[in-house]
KOLGULO-403100 format. One record per residue (C-alpha): residue number from 1; residue in one letter; z, y, x. Coordinates in nm, 3 decimals. Layout:
residues N
   num   residu        c3        c2        c1
   NUM        a         Z         Y         X
...
//
This chain:
residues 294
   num   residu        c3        c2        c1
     1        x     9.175    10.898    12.655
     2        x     9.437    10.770    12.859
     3        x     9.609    10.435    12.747
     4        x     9.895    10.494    12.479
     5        x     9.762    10.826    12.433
     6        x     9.543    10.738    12.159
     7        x     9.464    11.022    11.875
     8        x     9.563    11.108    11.481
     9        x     9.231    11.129    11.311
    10        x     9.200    11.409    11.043
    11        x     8.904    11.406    10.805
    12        x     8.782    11.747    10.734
    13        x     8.567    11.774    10.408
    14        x     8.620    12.171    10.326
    15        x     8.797    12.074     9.995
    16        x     9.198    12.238    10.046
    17        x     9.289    11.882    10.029
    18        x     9.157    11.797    10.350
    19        x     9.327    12.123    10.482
    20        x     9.659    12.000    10.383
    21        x     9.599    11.664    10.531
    22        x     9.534    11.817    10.817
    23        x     9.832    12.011    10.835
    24        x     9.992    11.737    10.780
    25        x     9.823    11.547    11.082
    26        x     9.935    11.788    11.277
    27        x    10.283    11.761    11.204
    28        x    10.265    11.386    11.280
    29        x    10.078    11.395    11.591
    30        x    10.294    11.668    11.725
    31        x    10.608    11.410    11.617
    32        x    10.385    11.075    11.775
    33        x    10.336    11.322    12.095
    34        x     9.947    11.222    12.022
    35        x     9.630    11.424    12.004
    36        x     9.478    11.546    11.744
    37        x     9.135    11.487    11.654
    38        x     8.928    11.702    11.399
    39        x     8.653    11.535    11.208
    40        x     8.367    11.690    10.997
    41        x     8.125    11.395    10.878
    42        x     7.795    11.618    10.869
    43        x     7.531    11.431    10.588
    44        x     7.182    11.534    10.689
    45        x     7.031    11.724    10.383
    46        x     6.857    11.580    10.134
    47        x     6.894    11.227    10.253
    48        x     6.986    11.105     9.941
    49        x     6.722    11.218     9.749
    50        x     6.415    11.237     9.973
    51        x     6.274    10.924    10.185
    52        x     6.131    11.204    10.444
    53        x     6.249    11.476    10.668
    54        x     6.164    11.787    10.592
    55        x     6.020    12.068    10.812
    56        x     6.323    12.324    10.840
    57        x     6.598    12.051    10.828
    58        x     6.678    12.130    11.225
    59        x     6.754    12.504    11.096
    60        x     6.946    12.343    10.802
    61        x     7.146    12.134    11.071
    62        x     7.221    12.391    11.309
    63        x     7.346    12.629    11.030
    64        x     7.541    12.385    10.898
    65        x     7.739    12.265    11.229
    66        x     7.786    12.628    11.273
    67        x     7.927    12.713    10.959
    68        x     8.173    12.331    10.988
    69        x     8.271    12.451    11.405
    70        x     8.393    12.770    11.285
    71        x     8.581    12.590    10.992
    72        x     8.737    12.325    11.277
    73        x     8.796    12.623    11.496
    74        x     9.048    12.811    11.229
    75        x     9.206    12.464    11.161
    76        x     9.288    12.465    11.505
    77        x     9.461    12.784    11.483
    78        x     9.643    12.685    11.232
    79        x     9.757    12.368    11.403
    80        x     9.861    12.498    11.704
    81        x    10.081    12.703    11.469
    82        x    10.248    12.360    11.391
    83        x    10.292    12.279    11.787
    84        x    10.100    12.540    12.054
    85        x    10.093    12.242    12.294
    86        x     9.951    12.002    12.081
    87        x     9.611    11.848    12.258
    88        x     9.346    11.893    12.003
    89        x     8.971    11.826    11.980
    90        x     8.678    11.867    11.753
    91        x     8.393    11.600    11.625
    92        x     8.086    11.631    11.396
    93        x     7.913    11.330    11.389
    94        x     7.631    11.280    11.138
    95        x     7.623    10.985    10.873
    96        x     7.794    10.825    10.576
    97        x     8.167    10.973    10.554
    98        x     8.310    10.662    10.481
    99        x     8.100    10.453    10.732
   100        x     8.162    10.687    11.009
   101        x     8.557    10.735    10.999
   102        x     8.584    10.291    11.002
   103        x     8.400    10.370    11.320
   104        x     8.627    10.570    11.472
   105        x     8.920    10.410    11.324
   106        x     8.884    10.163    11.573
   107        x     8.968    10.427    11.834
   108        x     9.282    10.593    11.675
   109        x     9.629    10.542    11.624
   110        x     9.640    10.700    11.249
   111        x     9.342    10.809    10.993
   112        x     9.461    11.083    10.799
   113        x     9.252    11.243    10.474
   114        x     9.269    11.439    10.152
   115        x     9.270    11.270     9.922
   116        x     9.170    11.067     9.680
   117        x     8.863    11.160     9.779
   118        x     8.690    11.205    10.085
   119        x     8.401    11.413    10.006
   120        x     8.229    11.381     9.646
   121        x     8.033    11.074     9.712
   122        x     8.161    10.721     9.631
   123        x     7.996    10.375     9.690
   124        x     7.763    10.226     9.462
   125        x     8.083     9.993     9.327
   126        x     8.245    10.387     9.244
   127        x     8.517    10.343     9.521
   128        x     8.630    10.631     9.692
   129        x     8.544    10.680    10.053
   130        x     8.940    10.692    10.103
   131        x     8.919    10.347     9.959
   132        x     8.670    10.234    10.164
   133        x     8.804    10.350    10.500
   134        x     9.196    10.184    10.372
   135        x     9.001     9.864    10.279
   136        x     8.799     9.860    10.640
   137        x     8.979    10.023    10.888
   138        x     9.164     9.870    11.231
   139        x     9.361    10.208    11.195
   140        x     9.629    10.263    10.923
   141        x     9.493    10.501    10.702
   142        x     9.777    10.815    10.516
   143        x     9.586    10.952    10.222
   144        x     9.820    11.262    10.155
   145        x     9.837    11.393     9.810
   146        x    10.148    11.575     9.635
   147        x    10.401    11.678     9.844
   148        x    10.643    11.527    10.109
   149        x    10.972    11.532    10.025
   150        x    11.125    11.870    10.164
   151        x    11.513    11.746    10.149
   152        x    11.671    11.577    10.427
   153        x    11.734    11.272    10.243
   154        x    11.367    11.235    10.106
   155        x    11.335    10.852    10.171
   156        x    11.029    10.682    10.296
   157        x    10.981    10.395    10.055
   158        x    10.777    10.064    10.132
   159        x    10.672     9.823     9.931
   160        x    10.736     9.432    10.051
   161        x    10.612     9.143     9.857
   162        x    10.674     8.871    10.184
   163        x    10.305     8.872    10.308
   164        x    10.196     8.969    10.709
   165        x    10.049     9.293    10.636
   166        x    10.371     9.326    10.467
   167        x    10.548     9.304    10.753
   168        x    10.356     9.550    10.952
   169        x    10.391     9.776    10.622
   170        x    10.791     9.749    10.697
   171        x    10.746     9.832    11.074
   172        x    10.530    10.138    11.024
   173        x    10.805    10.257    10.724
   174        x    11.104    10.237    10.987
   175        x    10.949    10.378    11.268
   176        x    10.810    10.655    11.058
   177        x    11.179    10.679    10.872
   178        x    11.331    10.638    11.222
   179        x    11.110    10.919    11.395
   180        x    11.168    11.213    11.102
   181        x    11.535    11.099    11.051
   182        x    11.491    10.980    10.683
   183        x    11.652    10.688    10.490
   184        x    11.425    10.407    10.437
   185        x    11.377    10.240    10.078
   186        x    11.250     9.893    10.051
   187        x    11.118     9.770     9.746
   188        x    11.029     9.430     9.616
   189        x    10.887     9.357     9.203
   190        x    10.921     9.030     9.052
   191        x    10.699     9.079     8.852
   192        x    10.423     8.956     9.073
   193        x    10.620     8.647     9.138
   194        x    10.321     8.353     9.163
   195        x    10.405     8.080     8.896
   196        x    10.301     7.722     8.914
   197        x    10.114     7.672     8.558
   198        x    10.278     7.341     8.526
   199        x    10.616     7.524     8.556
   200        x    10.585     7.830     8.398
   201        x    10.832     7.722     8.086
   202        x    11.080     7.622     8.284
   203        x    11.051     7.912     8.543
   204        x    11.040     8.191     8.193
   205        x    11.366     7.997     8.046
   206        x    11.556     8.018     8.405
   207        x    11.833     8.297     8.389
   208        x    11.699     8.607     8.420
   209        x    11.953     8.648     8.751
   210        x    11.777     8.377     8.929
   211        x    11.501     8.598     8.947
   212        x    11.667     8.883     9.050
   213        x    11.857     8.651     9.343
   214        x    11.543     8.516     9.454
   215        x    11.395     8.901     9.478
   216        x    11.642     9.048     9.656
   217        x    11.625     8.715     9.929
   218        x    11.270     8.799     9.987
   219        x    11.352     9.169    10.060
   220        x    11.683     9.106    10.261
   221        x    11.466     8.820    10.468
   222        x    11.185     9.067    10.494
   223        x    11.341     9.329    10.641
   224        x    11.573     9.127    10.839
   225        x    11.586     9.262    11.212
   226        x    11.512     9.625    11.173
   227        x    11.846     9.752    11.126
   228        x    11.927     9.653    11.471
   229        x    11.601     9.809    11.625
   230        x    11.675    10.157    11.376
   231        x    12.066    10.110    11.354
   232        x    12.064    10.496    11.225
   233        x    11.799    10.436    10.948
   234        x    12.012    10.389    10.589
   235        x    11.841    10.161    10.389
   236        x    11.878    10.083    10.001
   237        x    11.718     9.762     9.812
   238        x    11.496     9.803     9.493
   239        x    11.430     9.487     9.297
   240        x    11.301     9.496     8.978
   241        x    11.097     9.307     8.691
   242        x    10.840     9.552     8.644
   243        x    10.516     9.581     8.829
   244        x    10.484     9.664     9.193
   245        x    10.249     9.946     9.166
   246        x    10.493    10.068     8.868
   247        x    10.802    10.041     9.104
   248        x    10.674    10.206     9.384
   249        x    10.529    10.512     9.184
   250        x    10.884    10.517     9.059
   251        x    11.056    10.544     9.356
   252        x    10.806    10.774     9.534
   253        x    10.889    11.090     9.354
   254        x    10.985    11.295     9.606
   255        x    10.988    11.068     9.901
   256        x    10.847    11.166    10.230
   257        x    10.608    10.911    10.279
   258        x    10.489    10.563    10.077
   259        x    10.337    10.258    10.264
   260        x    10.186     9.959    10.172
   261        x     9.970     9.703    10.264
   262        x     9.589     9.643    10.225
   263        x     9.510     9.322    10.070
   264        x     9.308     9.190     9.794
   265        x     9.368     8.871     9.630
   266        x     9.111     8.588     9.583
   267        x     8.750     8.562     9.611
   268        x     8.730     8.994     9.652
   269        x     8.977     9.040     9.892
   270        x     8.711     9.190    10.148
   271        x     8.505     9.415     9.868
   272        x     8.814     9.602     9.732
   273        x     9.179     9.702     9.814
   274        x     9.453     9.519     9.629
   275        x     9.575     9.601     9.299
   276        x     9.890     9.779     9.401
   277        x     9.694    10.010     9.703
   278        x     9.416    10.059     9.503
   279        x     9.688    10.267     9.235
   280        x     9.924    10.411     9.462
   281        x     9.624    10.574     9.652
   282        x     9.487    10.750     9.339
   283        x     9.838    10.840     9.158
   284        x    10.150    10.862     9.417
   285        x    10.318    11.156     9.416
   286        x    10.312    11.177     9.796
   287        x    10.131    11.113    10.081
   288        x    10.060    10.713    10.092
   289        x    10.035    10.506    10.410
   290        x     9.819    10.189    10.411
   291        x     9.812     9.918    10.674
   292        x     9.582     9.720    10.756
   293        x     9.535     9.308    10.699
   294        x     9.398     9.137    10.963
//
């Protein structure tokens, strides 16, 4: 792959979840000007349950990539539907879903799955491969589910609480709003504002307004910049009291597109996704971005 030519990644797992993300992979490739790269994760049979090959699992193999390449090959009619130019190619690789698409994350400009779930098999914690490749991946990771906005003004909303990945979260979110010609909605909760325990009275009895002042500097500072980068993205401010996950589900009905950022808090920061991900990913109304931390 030449350099600045690298793919969007679509996970295939048969359900018509995966078809729609790759539809919808499609469509942003074709607006990156980027390949497209189908993958099928192929589990060998019975690994799960039995510590031993068995004697026919070559045939099972073989009839199994056959069966997946003729499902890849029909998505690929479809998607050339989307954009008859569009350079596409086709992968079956054979392991863990989850494992193998961090792999190739590292190799992609964009992951794209169905979602919530990739597949029917979760870790041993219960997290959903889609969870694990978000928490993991060097990639951003879009886990579409419900519907893009159709209408022109369908915003792309994104979620900024003053942190790096933050800030990567509001690049992706204007280039993305900047590309499709949306309006861009940033949105910042108080209500994950950190208190100092020995000031928590006096911080609860400030004026309500001081909070609200203080949330809408962290947005404006945030997202400082941009406008003269995207001078033809409109942008509106949410601040609010209620909780960030709350807020953003709010404001995603019927956007085009919701990012975030990946980060846990504390001691199990690197085991799971943060709080706010972690819900948006398994309840947003439309298809969710997540960006990496470092």
């Amino acid at each position: 792959m030449a350099e600045g030519r690298l793919p969007v990644l679509a996970g295939f797992d048969g359900s018509e979840a995966s078809r729609e993300a790759v539809r919808w992979a499609a469509r942003e490739a074709s607006s990156r000007k980027r390949p497209l790269t189908l993958v099928h994760v192929l589990a060998r049979p019975f690994q799960h349950s039995l510590p031993m090959r068995i004697p026919d699992e070559q045939d099972v193999m073989e009839k199994l990539s056959s069966a997946v390449l003729r499902e890849l090959e029909a998505l690929e009619d479809e998607c050339r539907k989307i954009d008859p130019d569009l350079e596409i190619s086709k992968d079956m690789p054979i392991g863990d879903a989850a494992e193998v698409l961090v792999e190739l994350a590292a190799d992609v400009e964009l992951v794209v799955l169905g979602g919530p779930l990739v597949g029917s098999r979760t870790d041993r914690l219960g997290v959903t491969a889609a969870e694990v490749v978000a928490r993991r991946a060097a990639a951003p990771i879009v886990v579409v589910r419900g519907e893009a906005g159709a209408k022109a003004d369908a915003p792309v909303v994104v979620g900024v609480d003053g942190s790096t990945v933050s800030e990567r979260a509001i690049a992706f979110a204007y280039e993305t709003a900047g590309r499709l010609g949306r309006p861009l909605v940033g949105v910042h909760s108080w209500g994950e504002t950190a208190f100092n325990p020995f000031d928590i009275v006096d911080e609860w009895d400030a004026d309500r307004s001081e909070f609200r002042d203080r949330a809408r500097e962290v947005l404006s500072e945030s997202m400082a910049g941009w406008a003269e980068q995207y001078p033809d993205v409109p942008v509106r401010h949410v601040v609010g009291p209620e909780q960030p996950a709350q807020m953003l589900l709010g404001e995603s009905e019927g956007a085009t597109l919701l990012v975030v950022g990946s980060h846990g808090r504390g001691a199990v920061r690197r085991a799971f996704l943060g709080s706010v991900s972690h819900a948006v990913l398994n309840q947003a109304p439309c298809p969710v971005a997540v960006l990496p931390a470092e």
